[in-house]
N, C-alpha and C positions, 0 to 999 in steps of 0.2 A: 504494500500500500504506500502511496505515493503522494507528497504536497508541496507545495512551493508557499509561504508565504509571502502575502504583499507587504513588506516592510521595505521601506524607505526614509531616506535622512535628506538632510540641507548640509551635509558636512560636507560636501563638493569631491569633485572627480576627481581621483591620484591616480596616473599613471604610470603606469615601471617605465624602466628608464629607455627599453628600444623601443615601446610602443606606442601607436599613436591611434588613438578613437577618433571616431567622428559621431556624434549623439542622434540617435534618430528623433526625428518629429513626427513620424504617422510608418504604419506600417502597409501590409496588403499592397505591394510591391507588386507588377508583373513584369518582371526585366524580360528582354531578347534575349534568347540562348544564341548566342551571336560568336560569342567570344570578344565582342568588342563594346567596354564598360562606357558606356553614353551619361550623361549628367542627369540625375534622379532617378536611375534608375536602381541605386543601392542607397539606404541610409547611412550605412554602417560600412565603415573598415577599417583595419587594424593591423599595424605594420609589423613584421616577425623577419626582420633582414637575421643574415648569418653574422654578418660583419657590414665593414664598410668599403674595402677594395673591390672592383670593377666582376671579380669575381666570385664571392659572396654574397652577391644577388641583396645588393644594397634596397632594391624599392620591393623586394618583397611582401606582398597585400593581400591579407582574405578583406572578400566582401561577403556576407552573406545575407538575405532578406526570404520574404518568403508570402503568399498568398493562401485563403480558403482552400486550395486544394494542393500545393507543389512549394517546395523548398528548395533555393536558388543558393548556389554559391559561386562565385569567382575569384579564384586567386591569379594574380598577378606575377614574373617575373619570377615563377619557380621554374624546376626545367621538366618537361613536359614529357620526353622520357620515364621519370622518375613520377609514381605514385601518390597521390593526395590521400591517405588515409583520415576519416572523419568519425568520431562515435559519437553516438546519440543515447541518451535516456529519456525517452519521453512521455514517461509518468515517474517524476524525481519522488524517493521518499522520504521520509522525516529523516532520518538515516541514509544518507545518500549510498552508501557502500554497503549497506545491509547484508547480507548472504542469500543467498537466491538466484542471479546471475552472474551477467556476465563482468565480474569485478575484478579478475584476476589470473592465474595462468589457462581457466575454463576457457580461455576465447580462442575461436576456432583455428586459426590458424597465423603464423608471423606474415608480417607483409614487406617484403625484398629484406626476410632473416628480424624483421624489430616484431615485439611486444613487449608487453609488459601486465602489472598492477592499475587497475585504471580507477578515479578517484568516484567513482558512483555507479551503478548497477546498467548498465549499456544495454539498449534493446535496437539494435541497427549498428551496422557498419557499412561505409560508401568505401568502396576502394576507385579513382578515379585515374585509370594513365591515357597516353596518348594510343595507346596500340589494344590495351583491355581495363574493364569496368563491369563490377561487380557491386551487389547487396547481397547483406547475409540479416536475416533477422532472428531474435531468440523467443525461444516458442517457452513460454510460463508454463505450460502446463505439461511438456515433459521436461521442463528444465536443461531445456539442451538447443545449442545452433541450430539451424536450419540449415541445409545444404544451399553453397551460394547459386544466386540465378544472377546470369545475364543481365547487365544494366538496362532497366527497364524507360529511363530517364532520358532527357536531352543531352546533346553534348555537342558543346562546339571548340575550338581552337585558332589561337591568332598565331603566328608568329612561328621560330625555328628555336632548337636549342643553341645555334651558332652564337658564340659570346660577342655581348653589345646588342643581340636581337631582341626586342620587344617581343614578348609572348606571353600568352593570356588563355585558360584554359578556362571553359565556364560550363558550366551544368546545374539540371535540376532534379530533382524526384518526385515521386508524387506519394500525398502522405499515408494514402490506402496503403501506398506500396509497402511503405514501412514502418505503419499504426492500422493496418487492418481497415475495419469498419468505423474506429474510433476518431480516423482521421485526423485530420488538425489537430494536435498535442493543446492543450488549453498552455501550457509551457513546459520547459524540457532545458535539459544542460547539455553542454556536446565541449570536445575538445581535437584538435585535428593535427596534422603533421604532414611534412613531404618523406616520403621511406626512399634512401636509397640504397641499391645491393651493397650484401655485406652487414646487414643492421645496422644500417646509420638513416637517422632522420633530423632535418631542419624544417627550418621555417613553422617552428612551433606555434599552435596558437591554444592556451597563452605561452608567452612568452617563458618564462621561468620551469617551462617543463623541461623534460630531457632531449636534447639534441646531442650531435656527433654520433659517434661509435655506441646506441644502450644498450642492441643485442636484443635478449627474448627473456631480460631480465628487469627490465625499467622498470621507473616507480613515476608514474603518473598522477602528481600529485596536485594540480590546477587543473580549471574547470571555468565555463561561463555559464553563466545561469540568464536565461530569460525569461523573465518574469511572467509578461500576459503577451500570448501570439494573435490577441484580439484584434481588431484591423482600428486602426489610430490609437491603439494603446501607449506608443509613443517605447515601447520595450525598447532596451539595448541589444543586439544581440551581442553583444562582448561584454557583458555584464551589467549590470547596473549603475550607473556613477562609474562606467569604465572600468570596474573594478570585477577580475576572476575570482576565483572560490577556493579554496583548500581543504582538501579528505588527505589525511596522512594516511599514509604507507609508507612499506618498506622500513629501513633501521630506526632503531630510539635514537631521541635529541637530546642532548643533554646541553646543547648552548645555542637553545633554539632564541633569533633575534626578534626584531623588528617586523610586527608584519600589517601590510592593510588590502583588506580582504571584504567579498560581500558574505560569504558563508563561512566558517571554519569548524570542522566535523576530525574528532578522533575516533574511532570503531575497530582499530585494532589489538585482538585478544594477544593480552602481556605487551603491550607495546607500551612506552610511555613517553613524554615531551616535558623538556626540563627548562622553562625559559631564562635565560642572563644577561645580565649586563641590567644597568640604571636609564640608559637610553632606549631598553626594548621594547618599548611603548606598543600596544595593537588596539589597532581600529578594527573592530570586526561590524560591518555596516551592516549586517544580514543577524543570522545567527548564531550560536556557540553551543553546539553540541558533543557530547559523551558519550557514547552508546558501550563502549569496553574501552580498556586502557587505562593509564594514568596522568592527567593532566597538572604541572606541577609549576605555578607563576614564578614561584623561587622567593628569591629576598628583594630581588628589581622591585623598585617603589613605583616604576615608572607605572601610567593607568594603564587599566586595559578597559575601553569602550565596546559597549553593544547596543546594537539600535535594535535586532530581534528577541530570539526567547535566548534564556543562558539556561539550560537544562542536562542535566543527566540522572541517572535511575539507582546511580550506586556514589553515595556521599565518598567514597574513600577511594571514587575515578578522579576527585578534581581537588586541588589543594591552592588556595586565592592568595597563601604565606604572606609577603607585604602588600601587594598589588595593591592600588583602590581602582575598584570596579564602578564602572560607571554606564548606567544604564540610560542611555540619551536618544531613543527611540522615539517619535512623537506619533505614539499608538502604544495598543497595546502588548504587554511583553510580559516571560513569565518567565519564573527566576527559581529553580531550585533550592532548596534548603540545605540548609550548611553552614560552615564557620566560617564570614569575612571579615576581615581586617577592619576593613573601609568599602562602605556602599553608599553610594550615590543616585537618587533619581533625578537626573538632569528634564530628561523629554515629558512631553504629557501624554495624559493617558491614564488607562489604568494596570498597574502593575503587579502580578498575581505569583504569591510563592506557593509550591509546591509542596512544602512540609516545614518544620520547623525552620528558622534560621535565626542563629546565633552571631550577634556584631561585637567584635573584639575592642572596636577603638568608634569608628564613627557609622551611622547613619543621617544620612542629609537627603534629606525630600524639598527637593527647591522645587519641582512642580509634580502637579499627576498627583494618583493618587497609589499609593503601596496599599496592597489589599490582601489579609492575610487568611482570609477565610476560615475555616476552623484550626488552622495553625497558630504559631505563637512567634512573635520576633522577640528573642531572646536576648536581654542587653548584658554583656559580661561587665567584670569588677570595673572595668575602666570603658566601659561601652558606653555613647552618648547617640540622643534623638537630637535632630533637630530638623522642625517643618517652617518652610516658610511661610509667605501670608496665601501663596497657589500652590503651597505642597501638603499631605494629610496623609496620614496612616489610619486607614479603616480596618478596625477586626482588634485584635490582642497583642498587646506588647508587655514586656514582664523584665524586671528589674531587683536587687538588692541592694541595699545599702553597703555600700562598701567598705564602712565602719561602723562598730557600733555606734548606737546612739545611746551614751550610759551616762550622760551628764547632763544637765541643765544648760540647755541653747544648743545643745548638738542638732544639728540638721541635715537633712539629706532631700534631694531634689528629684531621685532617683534615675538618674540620669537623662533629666529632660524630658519626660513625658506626659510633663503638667502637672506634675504632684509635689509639693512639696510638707514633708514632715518634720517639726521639731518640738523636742525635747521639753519639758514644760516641770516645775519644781512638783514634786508629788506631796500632796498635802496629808502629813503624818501619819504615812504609809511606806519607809524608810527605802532604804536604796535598791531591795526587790524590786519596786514599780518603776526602775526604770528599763527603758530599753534596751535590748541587744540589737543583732541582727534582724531586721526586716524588711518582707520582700512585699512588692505591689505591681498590680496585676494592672493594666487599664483596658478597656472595653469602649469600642467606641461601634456607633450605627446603628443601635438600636436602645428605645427608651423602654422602661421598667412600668407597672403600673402599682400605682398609690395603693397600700390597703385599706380597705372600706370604700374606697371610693370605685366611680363608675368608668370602663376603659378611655373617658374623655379626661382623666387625670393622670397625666403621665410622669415620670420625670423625663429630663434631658437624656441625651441619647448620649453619653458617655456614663463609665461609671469605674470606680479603680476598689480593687480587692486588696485590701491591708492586710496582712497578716504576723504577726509580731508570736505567735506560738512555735517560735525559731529558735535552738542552739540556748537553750536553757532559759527563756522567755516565762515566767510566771504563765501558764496557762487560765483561759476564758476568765481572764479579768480587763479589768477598763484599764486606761492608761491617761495622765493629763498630759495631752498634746496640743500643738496649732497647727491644725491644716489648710496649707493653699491647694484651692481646688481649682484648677483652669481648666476654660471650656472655648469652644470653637465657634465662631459666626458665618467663616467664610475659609475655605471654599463650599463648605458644608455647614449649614444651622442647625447646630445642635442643642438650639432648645426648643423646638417643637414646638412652639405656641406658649413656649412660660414666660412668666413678666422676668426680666436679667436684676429688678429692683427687689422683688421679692423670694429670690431664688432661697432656700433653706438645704441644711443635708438631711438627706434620708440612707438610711440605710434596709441593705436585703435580709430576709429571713434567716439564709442562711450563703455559705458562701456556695454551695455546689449547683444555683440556681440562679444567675447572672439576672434571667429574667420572670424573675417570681415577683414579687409584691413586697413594696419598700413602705418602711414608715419612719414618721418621723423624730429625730433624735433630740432629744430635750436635754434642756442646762446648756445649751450652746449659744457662745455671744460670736456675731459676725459684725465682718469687715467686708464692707464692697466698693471702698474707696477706688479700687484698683479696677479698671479695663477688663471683662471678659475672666475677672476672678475674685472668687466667694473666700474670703478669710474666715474658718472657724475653728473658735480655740473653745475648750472642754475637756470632758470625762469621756472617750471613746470608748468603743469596741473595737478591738485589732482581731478580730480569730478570722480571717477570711471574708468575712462577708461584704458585699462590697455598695459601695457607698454612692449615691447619687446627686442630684440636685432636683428640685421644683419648686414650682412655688405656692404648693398646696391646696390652692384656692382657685384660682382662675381657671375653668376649665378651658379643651383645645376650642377655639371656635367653630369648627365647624368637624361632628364625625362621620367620615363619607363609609359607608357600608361596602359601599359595590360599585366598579369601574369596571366596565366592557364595551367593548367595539364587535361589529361585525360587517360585511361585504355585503351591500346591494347591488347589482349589478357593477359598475363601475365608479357605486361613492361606497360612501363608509356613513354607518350608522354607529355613534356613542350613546350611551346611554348608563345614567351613573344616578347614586340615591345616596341620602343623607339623612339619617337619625334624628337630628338636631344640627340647629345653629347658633351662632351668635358675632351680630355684627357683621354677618357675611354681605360684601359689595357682591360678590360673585364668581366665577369662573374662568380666566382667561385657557382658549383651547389651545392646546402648542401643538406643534407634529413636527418630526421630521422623518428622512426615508434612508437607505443606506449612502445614499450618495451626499446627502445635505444635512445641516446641523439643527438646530431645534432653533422654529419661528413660530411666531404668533400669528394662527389663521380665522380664532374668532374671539367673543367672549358672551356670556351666559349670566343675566343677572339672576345672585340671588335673591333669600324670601327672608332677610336682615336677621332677627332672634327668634328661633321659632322652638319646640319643643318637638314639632310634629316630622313624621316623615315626608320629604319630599323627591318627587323626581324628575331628572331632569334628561334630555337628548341634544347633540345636537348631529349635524350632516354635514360631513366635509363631501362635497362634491367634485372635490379638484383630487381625487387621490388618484397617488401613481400605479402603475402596475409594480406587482411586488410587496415587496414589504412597507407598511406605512405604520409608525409610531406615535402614539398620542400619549400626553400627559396631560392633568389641570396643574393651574395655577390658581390654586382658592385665595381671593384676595379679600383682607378683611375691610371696615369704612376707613379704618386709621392708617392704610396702607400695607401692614401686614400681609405676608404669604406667606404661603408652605405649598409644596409640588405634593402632588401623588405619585405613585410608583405607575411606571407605563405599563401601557398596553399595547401588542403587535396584531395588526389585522393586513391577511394577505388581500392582494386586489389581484383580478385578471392570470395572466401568465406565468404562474411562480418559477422562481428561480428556486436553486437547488441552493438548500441551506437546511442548518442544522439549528436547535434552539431546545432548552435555554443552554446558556455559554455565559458561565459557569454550571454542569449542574451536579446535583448531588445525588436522584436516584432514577429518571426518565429523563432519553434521550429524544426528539421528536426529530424526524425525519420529512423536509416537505421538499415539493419541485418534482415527484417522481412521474415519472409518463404509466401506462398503464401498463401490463403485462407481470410476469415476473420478477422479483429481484434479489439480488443477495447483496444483503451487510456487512461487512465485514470489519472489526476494529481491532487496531493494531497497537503496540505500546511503543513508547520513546525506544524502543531498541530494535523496532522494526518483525518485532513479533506478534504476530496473529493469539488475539485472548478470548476472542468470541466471534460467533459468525452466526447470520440468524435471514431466513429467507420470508418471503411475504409476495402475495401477488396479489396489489393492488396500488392505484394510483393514489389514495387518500392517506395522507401522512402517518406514517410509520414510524409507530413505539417502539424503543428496544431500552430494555431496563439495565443499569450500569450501576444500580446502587452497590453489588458484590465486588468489581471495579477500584483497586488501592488509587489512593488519591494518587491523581498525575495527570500529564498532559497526552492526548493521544488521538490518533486519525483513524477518521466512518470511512471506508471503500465502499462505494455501493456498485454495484455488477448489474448492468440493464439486460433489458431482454436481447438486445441487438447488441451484447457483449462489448458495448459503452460503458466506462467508469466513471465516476462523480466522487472527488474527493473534500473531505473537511476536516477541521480541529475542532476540537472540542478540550475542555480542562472540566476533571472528575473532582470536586472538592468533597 
């Protein structure tokens, strides 16, 4: 099973040092099989000289582009004699080298004595000469070559091998020929070479592969990856940002440098990569993947950036040692769990780890949002948060004191995650009542509800668990302490409708119940002098339980029961009800669709303080095909709002997607045409964990809740042996 994500940066196009891009603006090309390269009719080319003297074939050029049906290349200035070998992957998988194919001495045969290791799983090879031309394609399901046929494709030639002569060899294929019925690859990665006798190849494309003398031993370790082969997708075919790809093979590194790259993939079982040097800086613009191996950043301080996912399946493949990692993606990206140094969310978006993860020294969230879902970000003895005013950490972070707190004025801030605890003189209850070590928990994204009171009493959507029954702690007794409790407005408002004037703490029943039913803590004198923070000094409880804010009294303005959309022909019908109000101006409608962000298409007056049920609808008319989004925005008469949680209603033609993303126990499958089909889901390691068939066109359930949390791709198999791939993340 196979994916490509769309991930992309503004970090701009590096090129290595012999080669030269040219960026495509629109794709669906249909060049002359001519042999003679006319103006537009390639986006793309990319220079792979040997050298620079008159015979090392200084203007050395792939061009390659490609249409709905047939895939076009032209090289330039190679010698025409001698062989163009091309491979093709054209359903890349999450694991681009996975085991399966054709990745390594399995490929059918050398071409003028060269093979090698190739860096992702090949399903096509072109061999292109002046005198024979050949495809071989690999057949999945006995897992073996196909015997070659006859070049089924165009072929034209300019020019003589005589030195100084201009010559140009160009051809195309057609994609049946070499994706079946599947045609057109939705995107695919290829890598290519000139073979001369003897096992020697040049004019690498990329550049940095193996040329000269590599025999039937090389290690092919660069790749281009294109993205979307949709027609004006605007794809590179020489990578994205100009930038190749890297799957290790062949030997361990142990003074692996500098590198900038769109993907970088290790999948070699016992292999491992050792980075060095202060200068070895890596841009990885795509993603960073582990499937086997051991991946080891070293003592180099130098960053290592990622703009896609940083994932692997086995914590003790990948070691971060000093590095700071810095996650600069502006989308979303998902981050394995593990010990780092130093973490960084540069990009926005939303940022999603995959199981626990422990910060040795810093986390910094300057934008996006880090989103831990049932995991925990683990802050160690010297570990610090810190968000800025567009950076948030949604879900559980957890912390220690990294000194006791055994004297009067001792303080701990718990390394930045809005909590701060001190030490307070214990009134003639001697030096037992004070503190040791104590850890605290914080919780953010969901509010608690009041006990006694009605679900329109909430507290704040944050909340932090104290616990002081640590390392010889007086157990379940109170403690005199003063807590600063800080809370959030923006990028996220986490107080749900409470007055910030009248905020009080509450605390939960118990601690093993985050969202059970809080009440309120008496004998506490507050401080709200302070911005966005409740000072309360008293008689606590430390055993866990953990602690919130409200303001007792003011219920939510308005509680909306039920938000649904549904598809009439070509509009969309909403339709939503409310228990009660109070003070409600009304409802602004938002939408937005996969392609656009969230705007305001109507608004809905409320019925101001009511008691009674009301219902309300409204009609977006203008909805797209596809996926259409709606949220409200309840706005109250003083200005106040708060969003509801959206709603997805398909329109018309559905595309093939997957939903919800994140989930935790059903997978929904929509887009399918009608006949038979098979599911199949695969794990970060390019292993098949379940497979599940169904024949019908109405969206298709498969349950994932058995599923260990992680990131992982749906294959689905249509009746006309078409696949449709997606990501999904199991929390």
């Amino acid at each position: 099973m196979k994916f490509l994500p769309a991930v992309m940066t503004a970090l701009g196009a590096a090129c290595l040092t012999l080669s030269l891009t040219q960026t495509a603006q629109a794709q669906f090309k249909t060049p002359t099989v001519d042999g003679v390269i006319s103006g537009g009719e390639y986006d793309n080319q990319y220079r792979s000289p040997s050298g620079t003297a008159a015979d090392q074939d200084p203007n050395l050029t792939w061009r390659i582009t490609w249409n709905n049906s047939d895939l076009f290349i032209a090289i330039s200035d190679a010698r025409l004699a001698e062989g163009a070998v091309v491979y093709l992957d054209l359903d890349p998988q999450t694991i681009v080298n996975a085991p399966g194919s054709g990745t390594s001495q399995g490929l059918p045969q050398s071409y003028e004595g060269s093979t090698g290791t190739l860096p992702f799983q090949a399903d096509a090879i072109l061999f292109i000469r002046s005198d024979y031309r050949e495809v071989r394609t690999f057949n999945r399901e006995t897992n073996q070559w196909r015997d070659a046929v006859i070049y089924p494709g165009q072929y034209a030639q300019v020019g003589t091998d005589a030195r100084d002569q201009p010559r140009v060899r160009e051809f195309s294929i057609p994609w049946a020929t070499i994706n079946g019925a599947a045609g057109r690859p939705a995107n695919f990665n290829w890598l290519g070479y000139i073979a001369f006798p003897g096992g020697g190849a040049y004019g690498q494309v990329p550049v940095a592969n193996p040329k000269g003398n590599i025999g039937t031993s090389a290690n092919f370790v660069r790749y281009f990856t294109v993205l979307n082969t949709a027609a004006g997708s605007a794809s590179n075919a020489f990578g994205p940002n100009g930038l190749d790809s890297y799957s290790h093979s062949g030997p361990n590194e142990n003074t692996f440098g500098a590198i900038n790259v769109y993907d970088f993939t290790l999948n070699t079982a016992g292999g491992f990569i050792t980075r060095a040097g202060d200068g070895s800086a890596w841009n990885i613009q795509g993603n960073l993947r582990i499937g086997n191996g051991t991946l080891n950043l070293g003592n180099s301080v130098a960053a290592v950036q990622v703009a896609g996912d940083l994932t692997f399946t086995d914590p003790a493949a990948f070691t971060s040692g000093n590095a700071p990692i810095i996650l600069n993606g502006n989308g979303n990206q998902t981050i394995s769990g593990d010990t780092y140094s130093s973490l960084t969310i540069q990009g926005t978006g939303v940022k999603t780890i995959t199981s626990d993860l422990t910060i040795a020294q810093s986390l910094i969230i300057n934008n996006g949002t880090l989103a831990t879902g049932p995991n925990t970000v683990i802050l160690g003895s010297t570990g610090r948060l810190s968000e800025s005013a567009t950076g948030y950490l949604l879900g559980r972070v957890s912390a220690l004191t990294p000194t006791p707190l055994a004297s009067e004025g001792a303080s701990s801030d718990f390394g930045g995650i809005g909590l701060r605890l001190t030490q307070r003189q214990p009134q003639g209850q001697g030096q037992s009542a004070f503190l040791n070590t104590v850890s605290a928990v914080r919780i953010t994204g969901f509010p608690g509800t009041l006990q006694g009171g009605s679900d329109l009493k909430r507290t704040i959507s944050r909340r932090y668990s104290i616990n002081a029954n640590l390392n010889n702690n007086p157990g379940n007794r109170s403690y005199e302490v003063a807590m600063d409790f800080a809370y959030r407005r923006s990028p996220i408002d986490e107080l749900g409708g409470n007055d910030p004037s009248l905020l009080e703490l509450y605390q939960s029943e118990s601690a093993s119940n985050f969202n059970g039913t809080y009440s309120k803590v008496n004998g506490v004198a507050y401080n709200r002098n302070t911005t966005n923070v409740v000072g309360a000094t008293g008689s606590l409880r430390l055993d866990g339980a953990f602690f919130s804010l409200a303001d007792g009294a003011t219920p939510l303005p308005v509680e909306l029961i039920s938000f649904a959309g549904k598809a009439e022909n070509n509009a969309v019908r909403l339709n939503w009800a409310t228990a009660s109000e109070k003070q409600n101006k009304g409802f602004d409608i938002e939408h937005r669709s996969d392609q656009s962000e969230w705007s305001k298409i109507g608004f809905v007056t409320g019925n101001g303080t009511t008691n009674q049920r009301n219902n309300y609808s409204y009609v977006d008319r203008a909805a797209s095909a596809g996926n259409n989004y709606y949220r409200l925005r309840q706005v109250d008469l003083d200005g106040k709002s708060v969003y509801s949680q959206p709603v997805t209603v398909q329109v018309g033609a559905i595309a093939f997607s997957v939903s919800p993303v994140p989930t935790t126990d059903v997978l929904t499958i929509n887009g399918l045409s009608a006949g038979q089909h098979v599911a199949e889901i695969y794990n970060a390691r390019g292993q098949r964990v379940m497979s599940q068939e169904f024949n019908d066109s109405a969206p298709a359930t498969l349950s994932v809740r058995a599923l260990p949390v992680g990131v992982y791709m749906v294959r689905v198999l249509g009746p006309d042996r078409s696949t449709q791939n997606a990501r999904f993340i199991k929390q």
